[in-house]
C-alpha positions as CSV (number, residue, x, y, z in Angstrom):
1,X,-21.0,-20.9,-45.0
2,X,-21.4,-19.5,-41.5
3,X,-24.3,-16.9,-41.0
4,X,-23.5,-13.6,-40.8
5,X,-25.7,-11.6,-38.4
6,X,-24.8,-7.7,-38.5
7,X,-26.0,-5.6,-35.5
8,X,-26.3,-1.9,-36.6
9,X,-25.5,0.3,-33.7
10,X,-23.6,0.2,-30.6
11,X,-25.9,1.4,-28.1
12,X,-26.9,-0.4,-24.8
13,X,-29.2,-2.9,-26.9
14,X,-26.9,-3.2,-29.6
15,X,-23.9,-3.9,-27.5
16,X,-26.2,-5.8,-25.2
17,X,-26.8,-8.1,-28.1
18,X,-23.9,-8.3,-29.8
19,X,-21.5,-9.5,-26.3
20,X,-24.5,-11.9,-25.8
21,X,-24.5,-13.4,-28.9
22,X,-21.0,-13.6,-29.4
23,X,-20.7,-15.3,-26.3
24,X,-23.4,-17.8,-27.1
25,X,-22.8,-18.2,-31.1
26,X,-19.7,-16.6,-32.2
27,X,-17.3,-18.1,-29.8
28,X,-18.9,-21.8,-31.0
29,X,-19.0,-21.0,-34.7
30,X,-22.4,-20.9,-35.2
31,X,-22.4,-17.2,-36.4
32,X,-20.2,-14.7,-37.5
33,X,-21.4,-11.6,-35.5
34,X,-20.6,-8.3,-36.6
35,X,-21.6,-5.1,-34.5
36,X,-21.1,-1.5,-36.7
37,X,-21.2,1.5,-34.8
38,X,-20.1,5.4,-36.2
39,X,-17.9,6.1,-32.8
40,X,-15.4,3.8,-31.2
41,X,-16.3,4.2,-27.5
42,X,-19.9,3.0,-25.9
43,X,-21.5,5.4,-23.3
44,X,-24.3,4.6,-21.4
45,X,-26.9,6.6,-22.9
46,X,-28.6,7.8,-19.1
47,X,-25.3,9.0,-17.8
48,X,-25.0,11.8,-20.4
49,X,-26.8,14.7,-18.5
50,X,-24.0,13.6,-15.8
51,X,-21.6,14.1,-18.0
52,X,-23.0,17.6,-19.7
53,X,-23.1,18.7,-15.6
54,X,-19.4,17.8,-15.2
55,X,-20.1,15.3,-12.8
56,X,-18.9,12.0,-14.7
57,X,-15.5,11.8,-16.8
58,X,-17.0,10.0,-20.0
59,X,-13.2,8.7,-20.6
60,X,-13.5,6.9,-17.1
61,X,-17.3,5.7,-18.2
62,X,-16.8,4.4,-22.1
63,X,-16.3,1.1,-23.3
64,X,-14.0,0.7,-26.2
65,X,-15.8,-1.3,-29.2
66,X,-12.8,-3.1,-30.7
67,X,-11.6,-4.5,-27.0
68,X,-15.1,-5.4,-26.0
69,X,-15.1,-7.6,-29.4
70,X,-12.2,-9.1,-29.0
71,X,-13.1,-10.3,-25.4
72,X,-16.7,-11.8,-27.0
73,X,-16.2,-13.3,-29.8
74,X,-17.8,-11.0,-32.5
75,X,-16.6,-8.6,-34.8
76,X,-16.5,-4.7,-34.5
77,X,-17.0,-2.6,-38.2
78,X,-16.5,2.0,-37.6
79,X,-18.9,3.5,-39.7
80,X,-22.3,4.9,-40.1
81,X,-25.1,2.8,-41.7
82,X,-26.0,5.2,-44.9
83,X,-27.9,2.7,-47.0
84,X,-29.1,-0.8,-47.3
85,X,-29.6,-3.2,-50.3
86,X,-32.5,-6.1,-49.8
87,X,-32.0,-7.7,-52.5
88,X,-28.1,-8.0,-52.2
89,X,-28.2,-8.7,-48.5
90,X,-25.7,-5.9,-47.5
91,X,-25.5,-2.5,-45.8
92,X,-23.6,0.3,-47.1
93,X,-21.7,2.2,-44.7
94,X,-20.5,5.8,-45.0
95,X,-16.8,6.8,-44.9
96,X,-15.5,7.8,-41.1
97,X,-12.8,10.8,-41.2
98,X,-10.7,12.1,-38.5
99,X,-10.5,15.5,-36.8
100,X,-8.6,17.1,-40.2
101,X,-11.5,15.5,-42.6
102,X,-9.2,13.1,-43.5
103,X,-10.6,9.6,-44.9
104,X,-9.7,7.3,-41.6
105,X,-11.8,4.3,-42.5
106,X,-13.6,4.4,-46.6
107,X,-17.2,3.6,-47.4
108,X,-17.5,0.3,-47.6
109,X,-20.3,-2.7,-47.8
110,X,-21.1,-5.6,-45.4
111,X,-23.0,-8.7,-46.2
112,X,-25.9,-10.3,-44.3
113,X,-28.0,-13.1,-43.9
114,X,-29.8,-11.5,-40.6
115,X,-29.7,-8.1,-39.8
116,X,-30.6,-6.4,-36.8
117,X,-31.0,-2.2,-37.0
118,X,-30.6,-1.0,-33.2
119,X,-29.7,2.9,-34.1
120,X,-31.6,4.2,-31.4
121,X,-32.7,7.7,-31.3
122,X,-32.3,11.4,-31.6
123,X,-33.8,14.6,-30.1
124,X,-37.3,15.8,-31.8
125,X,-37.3,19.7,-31.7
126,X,-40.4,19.3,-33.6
127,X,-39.2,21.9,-36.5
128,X,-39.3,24.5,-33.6
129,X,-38.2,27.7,-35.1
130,X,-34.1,28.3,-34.3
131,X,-33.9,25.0,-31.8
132,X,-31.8,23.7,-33.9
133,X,-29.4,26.3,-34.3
134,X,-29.3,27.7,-30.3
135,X,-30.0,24.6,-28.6
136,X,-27.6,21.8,-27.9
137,X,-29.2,17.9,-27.6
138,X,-27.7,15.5,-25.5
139,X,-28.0,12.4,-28.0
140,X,-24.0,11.8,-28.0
141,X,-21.4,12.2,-25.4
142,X,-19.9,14.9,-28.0
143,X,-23.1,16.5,-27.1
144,X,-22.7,16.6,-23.6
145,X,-19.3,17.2,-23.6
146,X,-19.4,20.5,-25.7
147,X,-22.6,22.2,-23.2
148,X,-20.0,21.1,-20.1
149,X,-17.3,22.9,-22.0
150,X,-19.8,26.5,-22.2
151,X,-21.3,25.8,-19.2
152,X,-17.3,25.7,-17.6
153,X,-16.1,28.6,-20.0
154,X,-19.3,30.7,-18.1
155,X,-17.4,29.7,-15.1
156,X,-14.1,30.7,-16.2
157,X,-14.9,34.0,-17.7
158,X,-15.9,35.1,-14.4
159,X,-13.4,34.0,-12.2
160,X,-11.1,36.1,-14.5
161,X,-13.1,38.6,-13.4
162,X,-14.0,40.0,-17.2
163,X,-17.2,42.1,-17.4
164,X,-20.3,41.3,-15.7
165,X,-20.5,37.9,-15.7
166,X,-21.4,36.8,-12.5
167,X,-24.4,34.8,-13.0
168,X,-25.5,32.0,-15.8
169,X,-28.7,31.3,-17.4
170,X,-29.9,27.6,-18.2
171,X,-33.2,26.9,-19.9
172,X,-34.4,23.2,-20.5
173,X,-37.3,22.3,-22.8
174,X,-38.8,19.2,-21.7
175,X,-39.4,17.9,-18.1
176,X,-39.3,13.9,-18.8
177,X,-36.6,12.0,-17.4
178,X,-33.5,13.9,-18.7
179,X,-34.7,17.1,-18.5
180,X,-35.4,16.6,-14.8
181,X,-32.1,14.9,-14.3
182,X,-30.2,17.8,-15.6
183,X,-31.9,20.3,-14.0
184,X,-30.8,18.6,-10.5
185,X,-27.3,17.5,-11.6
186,X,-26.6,21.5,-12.8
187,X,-27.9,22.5,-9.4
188,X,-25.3,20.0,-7.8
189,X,-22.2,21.2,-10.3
190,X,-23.4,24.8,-9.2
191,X,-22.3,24.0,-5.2
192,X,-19.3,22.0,-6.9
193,X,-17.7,24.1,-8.2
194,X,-18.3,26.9,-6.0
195,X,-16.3,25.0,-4.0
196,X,-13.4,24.3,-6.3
197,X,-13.0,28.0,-6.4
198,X,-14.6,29.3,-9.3
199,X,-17.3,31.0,-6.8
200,X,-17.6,34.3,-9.0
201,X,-21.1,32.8,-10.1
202,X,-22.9,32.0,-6.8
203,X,-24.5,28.4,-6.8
204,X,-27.7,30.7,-6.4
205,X,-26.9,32.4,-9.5
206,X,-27.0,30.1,-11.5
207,X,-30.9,30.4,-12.8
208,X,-32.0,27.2,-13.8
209,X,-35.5,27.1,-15.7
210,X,-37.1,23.6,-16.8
211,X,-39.7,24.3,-19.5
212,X,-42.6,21.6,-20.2
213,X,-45.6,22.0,-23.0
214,X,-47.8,19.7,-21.2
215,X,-49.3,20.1,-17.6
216,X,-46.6,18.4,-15.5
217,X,-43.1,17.3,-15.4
218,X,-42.4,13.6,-16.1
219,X,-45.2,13.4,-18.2
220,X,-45.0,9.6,-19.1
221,X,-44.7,8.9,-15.1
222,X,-47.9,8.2,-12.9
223,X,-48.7,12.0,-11.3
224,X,-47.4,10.5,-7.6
225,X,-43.9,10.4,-8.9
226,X,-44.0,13.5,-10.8
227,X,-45.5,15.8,-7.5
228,X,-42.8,14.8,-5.1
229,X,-39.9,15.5,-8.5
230,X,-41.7,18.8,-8.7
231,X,-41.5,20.3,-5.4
232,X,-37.7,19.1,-4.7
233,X,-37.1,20.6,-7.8
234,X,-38.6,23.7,-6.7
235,X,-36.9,23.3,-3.2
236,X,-33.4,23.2,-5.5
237,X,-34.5,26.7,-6.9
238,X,-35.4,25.3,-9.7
239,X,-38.0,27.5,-12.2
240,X,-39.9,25.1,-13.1
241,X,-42.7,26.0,-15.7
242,X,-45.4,23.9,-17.1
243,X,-48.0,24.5,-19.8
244,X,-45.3,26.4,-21.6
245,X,-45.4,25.6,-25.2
246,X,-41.9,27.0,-27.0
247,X,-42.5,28.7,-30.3
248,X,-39.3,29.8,-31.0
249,X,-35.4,29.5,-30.0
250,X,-33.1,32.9,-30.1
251,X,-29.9,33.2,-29.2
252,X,-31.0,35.4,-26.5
253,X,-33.3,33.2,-25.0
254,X,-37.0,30.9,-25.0
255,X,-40.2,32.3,-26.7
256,X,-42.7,30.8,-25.6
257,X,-46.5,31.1,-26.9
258,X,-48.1,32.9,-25.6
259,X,-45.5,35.8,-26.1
260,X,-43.0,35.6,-22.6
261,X,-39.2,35.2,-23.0
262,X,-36.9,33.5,-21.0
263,X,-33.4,34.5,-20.8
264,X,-30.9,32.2,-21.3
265,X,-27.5,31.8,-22.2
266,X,-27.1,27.9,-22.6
267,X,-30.5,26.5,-24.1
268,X,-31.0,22.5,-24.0
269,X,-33.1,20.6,-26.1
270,X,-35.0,17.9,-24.0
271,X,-38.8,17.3,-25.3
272,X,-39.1,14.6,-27.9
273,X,-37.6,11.6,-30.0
274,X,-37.4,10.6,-33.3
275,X,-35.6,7.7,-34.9
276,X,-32.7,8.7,-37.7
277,X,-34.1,10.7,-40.7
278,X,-32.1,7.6,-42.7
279,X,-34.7,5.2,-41.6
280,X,-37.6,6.5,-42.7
281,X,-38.6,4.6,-46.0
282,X,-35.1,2.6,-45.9
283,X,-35.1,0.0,-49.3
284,X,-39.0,-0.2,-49.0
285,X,-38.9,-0.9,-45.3
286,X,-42.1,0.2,-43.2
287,X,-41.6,3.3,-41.5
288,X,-44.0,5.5,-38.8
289,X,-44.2,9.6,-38.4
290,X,-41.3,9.2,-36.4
291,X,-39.2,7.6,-38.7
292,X,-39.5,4.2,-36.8
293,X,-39.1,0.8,-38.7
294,X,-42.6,-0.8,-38.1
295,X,-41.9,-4.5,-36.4
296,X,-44.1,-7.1,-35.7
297,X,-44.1,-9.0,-32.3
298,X,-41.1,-11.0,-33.4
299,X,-39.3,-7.5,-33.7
300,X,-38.9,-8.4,-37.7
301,X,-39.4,-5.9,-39.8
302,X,-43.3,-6.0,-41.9
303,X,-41.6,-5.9,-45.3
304,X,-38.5,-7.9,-44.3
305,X,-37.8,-11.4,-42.4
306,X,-34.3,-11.2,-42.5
307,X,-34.4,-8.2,-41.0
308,X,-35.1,-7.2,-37.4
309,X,-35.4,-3.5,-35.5
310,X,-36.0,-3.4,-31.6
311,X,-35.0,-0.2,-29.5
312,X,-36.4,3.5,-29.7
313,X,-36.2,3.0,-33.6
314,X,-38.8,0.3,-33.8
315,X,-42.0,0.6,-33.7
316,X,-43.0,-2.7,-31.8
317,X,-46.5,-3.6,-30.5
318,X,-46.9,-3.6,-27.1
319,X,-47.8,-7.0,-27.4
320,X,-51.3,-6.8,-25.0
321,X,-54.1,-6.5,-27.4
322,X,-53.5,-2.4,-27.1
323,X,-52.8,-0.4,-30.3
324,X,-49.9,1.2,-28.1
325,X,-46.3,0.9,-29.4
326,X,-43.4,0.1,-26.8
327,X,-42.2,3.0,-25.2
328,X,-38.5,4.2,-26.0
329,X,-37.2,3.4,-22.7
330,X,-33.8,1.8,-21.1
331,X,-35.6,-1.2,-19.9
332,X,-37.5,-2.4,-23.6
333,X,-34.5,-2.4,-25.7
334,X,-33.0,-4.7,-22.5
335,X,-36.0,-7.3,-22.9
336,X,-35.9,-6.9,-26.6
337,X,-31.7,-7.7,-26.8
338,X,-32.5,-10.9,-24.0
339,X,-35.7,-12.3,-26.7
340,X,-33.1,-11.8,-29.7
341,X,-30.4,-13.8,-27.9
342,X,-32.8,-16.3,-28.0
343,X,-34.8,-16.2,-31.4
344,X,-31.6,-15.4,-33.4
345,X,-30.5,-18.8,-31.9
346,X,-33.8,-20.3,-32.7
347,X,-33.3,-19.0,-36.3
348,X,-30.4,-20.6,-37.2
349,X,-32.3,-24.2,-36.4
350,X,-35.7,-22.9,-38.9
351,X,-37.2,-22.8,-35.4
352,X,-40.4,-21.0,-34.9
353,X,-39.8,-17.5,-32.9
354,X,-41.6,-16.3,-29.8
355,X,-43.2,-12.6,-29.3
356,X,-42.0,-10.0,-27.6
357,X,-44.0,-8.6,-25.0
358,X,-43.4,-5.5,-22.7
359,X,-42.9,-5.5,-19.3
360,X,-43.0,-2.9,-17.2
361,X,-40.5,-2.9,-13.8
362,X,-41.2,0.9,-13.3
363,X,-39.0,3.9,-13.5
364,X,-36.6,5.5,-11.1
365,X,-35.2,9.2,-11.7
366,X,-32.6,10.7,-10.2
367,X,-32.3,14.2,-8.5
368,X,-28.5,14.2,-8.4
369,X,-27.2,13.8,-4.7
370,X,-30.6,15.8,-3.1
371,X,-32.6,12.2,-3.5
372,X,-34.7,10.1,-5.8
373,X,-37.9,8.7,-6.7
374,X,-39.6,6.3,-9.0
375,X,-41.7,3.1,-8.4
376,X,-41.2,-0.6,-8.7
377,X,-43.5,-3.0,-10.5
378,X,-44.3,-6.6,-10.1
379,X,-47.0,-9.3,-9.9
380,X,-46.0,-10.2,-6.6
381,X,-46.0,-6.3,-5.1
382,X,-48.0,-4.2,-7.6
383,X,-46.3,-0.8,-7.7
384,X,-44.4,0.5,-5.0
385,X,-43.4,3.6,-4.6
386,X,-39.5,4.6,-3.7
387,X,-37.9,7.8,-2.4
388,X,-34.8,8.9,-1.4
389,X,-31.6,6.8,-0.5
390,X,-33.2,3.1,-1.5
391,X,-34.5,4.5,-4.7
392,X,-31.4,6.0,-5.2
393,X,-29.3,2.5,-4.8
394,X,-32.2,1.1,-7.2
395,X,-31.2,3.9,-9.3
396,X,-27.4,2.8,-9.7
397,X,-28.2,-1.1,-9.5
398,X,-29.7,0.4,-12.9
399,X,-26.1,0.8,-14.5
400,X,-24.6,-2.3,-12.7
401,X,-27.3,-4.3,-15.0
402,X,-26.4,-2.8,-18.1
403,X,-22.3,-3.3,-16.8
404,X,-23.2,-7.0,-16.0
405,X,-24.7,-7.7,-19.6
406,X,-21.5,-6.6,-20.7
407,X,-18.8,-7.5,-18.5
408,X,-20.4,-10.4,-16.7
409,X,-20.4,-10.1,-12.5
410,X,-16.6,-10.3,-11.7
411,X,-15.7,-7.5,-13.8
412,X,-18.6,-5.5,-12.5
413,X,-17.7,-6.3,-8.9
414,X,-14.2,-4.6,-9.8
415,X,-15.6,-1.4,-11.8
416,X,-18.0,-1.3,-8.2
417,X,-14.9,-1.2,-6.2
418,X,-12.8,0.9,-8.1
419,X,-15.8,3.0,-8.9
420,X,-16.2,3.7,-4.8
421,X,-12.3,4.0,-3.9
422,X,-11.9,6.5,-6.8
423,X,-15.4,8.2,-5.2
424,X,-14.1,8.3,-2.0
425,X,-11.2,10.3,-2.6
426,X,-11.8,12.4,-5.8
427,X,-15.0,14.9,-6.2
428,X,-15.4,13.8,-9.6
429,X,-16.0,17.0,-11.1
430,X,-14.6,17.7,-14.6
431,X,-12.6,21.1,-15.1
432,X,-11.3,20.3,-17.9
């Protein structure tokens, strides 16, 4: 019988995996891959606080899950992992209805021999009082897509001249990477679509405030990056506030603790991950604080063999004598999907698998059009510091990776093209 290796979750190391391994197993026979995923389309998960500032159309950005199977040789299951059986090898998934809670695809089971959980990982308001409720998270590209749509109906209001409502009110808790990036890309959609017409809110009006507990922004970046992020921020008009811990979310506004309110009318959610709630414990499975499946440097799970986690939900050793875990970044689920290519091979032959570990190639962040920053790591150059237009066209060359591990170079040297004539000659803001 052909083994059956089922990749929970569709994200860029899912996906990653699964095209890779369908390419390298399924389309020989070797395996019978099978990626499951709760939504259809793939979005790259960086480009959401683009998509929440109207800035990217997430239709002309998404990959379809049953065409990208098709063209790599593995299957594609819609549904949301709800429960797993060890013993029994298989997964349960949860039924998927449409728009009218209809039953579009039933609950239904799927058998294993090797299973990889990639689920990735949600927003931790840290049971802040009222975040959940007046704060919206930019996990899913239904996330981003509904702040666009109040950020645009803000917009709207005013031009229709209704009431007072010539200014808007953002507040962002958290200043890592996609708080930051938000911040900046808001400030860019403000001049946008001043110039589209809807100029009833001022670009100046728009009061953006970035909100971080600890004592700088991009707290996980080396404090030369973060300076220079903080003072174009600042430059951008940006309130930038550090130090300020948030005790509580209204529908009003921030509350932060030591008593001061901030005003806000859209309120995002940016401080924190945590893997899904449905992991934690799963069938006997080692789990962290964080709900993180506890891996070992093979990225199999501690209780399980057959089973393998990599990706913001595992908990993987860093894999240099530290006690550290693998930070939840872009760039380790990438090495983790490139080892499993490999070791999944090396399974089916009862070879013995290598460790995973981390590299680090630095970060990059984006300040919308205004610039970029971020540094580059190797053993040849150390750490290098970038700024402005190259770290910018490092920036993209991130996304052109990702669309290479996916589409392979022709096909990316197309999207590029297209991707440039259709910037040349169309502002690429979404009004709609």
């Amino acid at each position: 019988m052909t083994h059956r290796i089922v990749i929970v979750g569709g994200g860029a190391g899912g996906l990653e995996l699964a095209t890779r391994l369908g390419r390298k197993l399924g389309k020989r026979g070797k395996a019978q891959i099978t990626l499951a995923d709760a939504n259809l389309t793939h979005i790259w998960k960086p480009l959401l606080h683009e998509v929440a500032a109207g800035s990217l159309n997430s239709t002309e950005n998404e990959l379809n899950y049953v065409a990208q199977a098709k063209w790599n040789h593995f299957e594609f299951q819609l549904g949301r992992m709800s429960g797993l059986d060890r013993e029994r090898k298989t997964i349960q998934l949860a039924a998927t209805l449409d728009e009218d809670n209809r039953e579009l695809v039933p609950a239904r089971e799927l058998p294993y021999d090797t299973l990889v959980i990639a689920v990735g990982s949600t927003t931790n308001d840290f049971g802040t009082e009222g975040a959940a409720n007046h704060c919206i998270f930019l996990d899913t590209r239904e996330q981003a897509e509904r702040f666009h749509r109040k950020m645009l109906s803000h917009y709207l209001r005013a031009h229709a001249g209704n009431g007072d409502n010539d200014q808007i009110s953002v507040a962002i808790v958290g200043a890592g990477a996609t708080g930051v990036e938000l911040a900046a890309e808001l400030h860019h959609a403000a001049h946008e679509l001043a110039a589209y017409g809807l100029d009833r809110i001022r670009p100046e009006n728009m009061r953006i405030s970035l909100v971080e507990a600890g004592p700088r922004v991009l707290p996980a970046l080396p404090e030369r990056i973060s300076a220079p992020v903080h003072k174009t921020l600042q430059k951008l008009g940006v309130n930038v506030m550090t130090g300020a811990a948030v005790k509580e979310v209204t529908s009003e506004g921030l509350i932060l603790a030591n008593g001061e309110t901030i005003p806000a009318s859209l309120k995002v959610w940016a401080a924190g991950i945590r893997a899904p709630a449905f992991l934690k414990g799963l069938d006997g499975l080692e789990s962290n604080r964080i709900n993180q499946l506890v891996v070992t440097s093979t990225l199999q799970t501690t209780h399980d063999e057959n089973i393998f986690a990599f990706g913001d939900c595992a908990a993987c050793p860093m894999g240099d004598g530290s006690e550290r875990n693998v930070p939840p970044r872009a760039q380790a689920a990438h090495q983790q999907a490139s080892l499993l290519v490999k070791s999944l091979a090396l399974r089916l032959q009862n070879q013995p698998l290598p460790s995973y570990a981390y590299k680090d190639y630095g970060s990059l962040i984006s300040l919308s059009s205004f610039s970029a920053v971020g540094n580059l790591m190797g053993n040849l150059m150390g750490s290098v510091k970038l700024e402005g237009w190259l770290a910018r066209m490092f920036y993209v060359s991130l996304y052109r990776m990702h669309q290479m591990a996916l589409y392979g170079p022709f096909r990316t040297l197309l999207l590029m093209l297209s991707d440039r004539i259709g910037r040349s000659t169309d502002p690429r803001l979404k009004l709609h």
